[in-house]
C-alpha atoms as a printed R data frame, in Angstrom:
   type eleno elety resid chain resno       x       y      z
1  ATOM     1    CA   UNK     A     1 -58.241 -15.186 24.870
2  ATOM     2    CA   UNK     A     2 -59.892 -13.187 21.753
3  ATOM     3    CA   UNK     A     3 -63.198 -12.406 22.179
4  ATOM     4    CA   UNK     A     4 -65.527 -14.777 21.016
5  ATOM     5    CA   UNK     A     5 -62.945 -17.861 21.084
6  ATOM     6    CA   UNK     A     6 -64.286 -19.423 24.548
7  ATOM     7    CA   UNK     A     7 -67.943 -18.977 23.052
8  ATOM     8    CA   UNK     A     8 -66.805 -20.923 19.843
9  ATOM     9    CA   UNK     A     9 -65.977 -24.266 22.609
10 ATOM    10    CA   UNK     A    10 -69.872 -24.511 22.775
11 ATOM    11    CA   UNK     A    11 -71.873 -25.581 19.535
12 ATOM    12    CA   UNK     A    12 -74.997 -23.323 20.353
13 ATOM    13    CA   UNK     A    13 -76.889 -26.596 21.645
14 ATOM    14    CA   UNK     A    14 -77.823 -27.641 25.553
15 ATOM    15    CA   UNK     A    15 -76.231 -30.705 27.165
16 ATOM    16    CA   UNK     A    16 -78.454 -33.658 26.763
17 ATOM    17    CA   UNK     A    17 -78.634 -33.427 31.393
18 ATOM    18    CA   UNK     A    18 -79.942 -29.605 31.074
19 ATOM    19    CA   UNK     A    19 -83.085 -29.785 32.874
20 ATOM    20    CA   UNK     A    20 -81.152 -30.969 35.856
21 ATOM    21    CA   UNK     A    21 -78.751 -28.543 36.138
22 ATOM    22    CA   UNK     A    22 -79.982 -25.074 38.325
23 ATOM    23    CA   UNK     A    23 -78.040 -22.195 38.237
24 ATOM    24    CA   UNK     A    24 -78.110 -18.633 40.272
25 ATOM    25    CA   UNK     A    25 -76.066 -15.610 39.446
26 ATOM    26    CA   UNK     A    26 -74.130 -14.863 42.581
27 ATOM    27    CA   UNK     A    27 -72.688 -11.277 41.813
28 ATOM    28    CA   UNK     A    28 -71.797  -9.187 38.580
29 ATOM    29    CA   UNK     A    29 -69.018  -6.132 39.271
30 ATOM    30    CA   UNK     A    30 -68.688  -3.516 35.977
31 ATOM    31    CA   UNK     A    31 -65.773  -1.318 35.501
32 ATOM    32    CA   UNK     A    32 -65.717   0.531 32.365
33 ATOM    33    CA   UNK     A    33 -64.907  -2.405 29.347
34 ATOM    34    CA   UNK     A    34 -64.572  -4.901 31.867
35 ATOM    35    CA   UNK     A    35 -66.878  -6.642 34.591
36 ATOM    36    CA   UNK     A    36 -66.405  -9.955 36.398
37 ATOM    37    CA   UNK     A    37 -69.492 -12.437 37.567
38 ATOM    38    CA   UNK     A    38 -69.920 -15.148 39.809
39 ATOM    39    CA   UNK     A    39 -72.250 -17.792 39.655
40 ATOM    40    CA   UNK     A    40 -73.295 -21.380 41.310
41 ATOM    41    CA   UNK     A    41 -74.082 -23.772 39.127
42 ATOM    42    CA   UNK     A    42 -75.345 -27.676 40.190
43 ATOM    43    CA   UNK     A    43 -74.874 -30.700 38.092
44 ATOM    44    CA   UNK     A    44 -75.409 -33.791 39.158
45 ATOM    45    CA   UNK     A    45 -73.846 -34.805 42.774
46 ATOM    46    CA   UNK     A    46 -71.244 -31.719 42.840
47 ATOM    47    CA   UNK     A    47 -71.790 -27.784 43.232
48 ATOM    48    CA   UNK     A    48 -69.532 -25.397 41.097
49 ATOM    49    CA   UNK     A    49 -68.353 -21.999 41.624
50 ATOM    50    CA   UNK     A    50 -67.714 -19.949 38.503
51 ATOM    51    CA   UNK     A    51 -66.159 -17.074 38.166
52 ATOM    52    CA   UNK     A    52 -65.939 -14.996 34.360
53 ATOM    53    CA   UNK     A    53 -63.652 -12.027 33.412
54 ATOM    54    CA   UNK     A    54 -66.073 -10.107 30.863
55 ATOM    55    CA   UNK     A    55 -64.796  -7.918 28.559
56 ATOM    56    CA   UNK     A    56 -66.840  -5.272 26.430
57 ATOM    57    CA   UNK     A    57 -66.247  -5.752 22.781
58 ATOM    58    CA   UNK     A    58 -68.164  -5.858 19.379
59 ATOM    59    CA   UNK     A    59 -71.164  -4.266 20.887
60 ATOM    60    CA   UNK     A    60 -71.019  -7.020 24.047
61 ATOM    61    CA   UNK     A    61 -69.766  -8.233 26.538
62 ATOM    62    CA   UNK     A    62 -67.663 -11.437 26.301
63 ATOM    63    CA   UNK     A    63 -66.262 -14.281 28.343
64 ATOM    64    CA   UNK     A    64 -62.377 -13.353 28.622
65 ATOM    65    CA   UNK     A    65 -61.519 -15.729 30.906
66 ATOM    66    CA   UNK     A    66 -63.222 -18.714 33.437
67 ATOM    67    CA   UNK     A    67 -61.747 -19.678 36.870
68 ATOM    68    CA   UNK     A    68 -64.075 -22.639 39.309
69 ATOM    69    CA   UNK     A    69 -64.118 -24.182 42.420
70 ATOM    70    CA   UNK     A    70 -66.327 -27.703 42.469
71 ATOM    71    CA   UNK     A    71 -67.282 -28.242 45.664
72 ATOM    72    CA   UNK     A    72 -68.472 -32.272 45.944
């Protein structure tokens, strides 16, 4: 994915359930132009698991790719 194509699936404002949801960042790995991070995010009833391939470009770092796992 080009950088900055995954970013442009959001349009910049919270979902309407945002208060509910609680997040935690689980783990962030760097090597070089690339990192991945982990994080648990809650919504609702089920538990996600999200993983991101970050790469470094245009003076950031940006979401290459997104894996989860939803636990329920």
């Amino acid at each position: 994915m080009v950088p900055g194509r995954y970013r442009a699936l959001f349009r910049g404002r919270p979902a309407p359930d945002e208060p509910a949801r609680r997040r935690r960042l689980d783990a962030v790995d760097v090597h070089g132009g690339v990192a991945t991070a982990a994080m648990t995010l809650r919504h609702g009833a089920d538990t996600f698991t999200d993983v991101f391939l970050l790469i470094r470009a245009d003076a950031g770092r940006w979401i290459a790719n997104k894996a989860y796992h939803r636990h329920t």
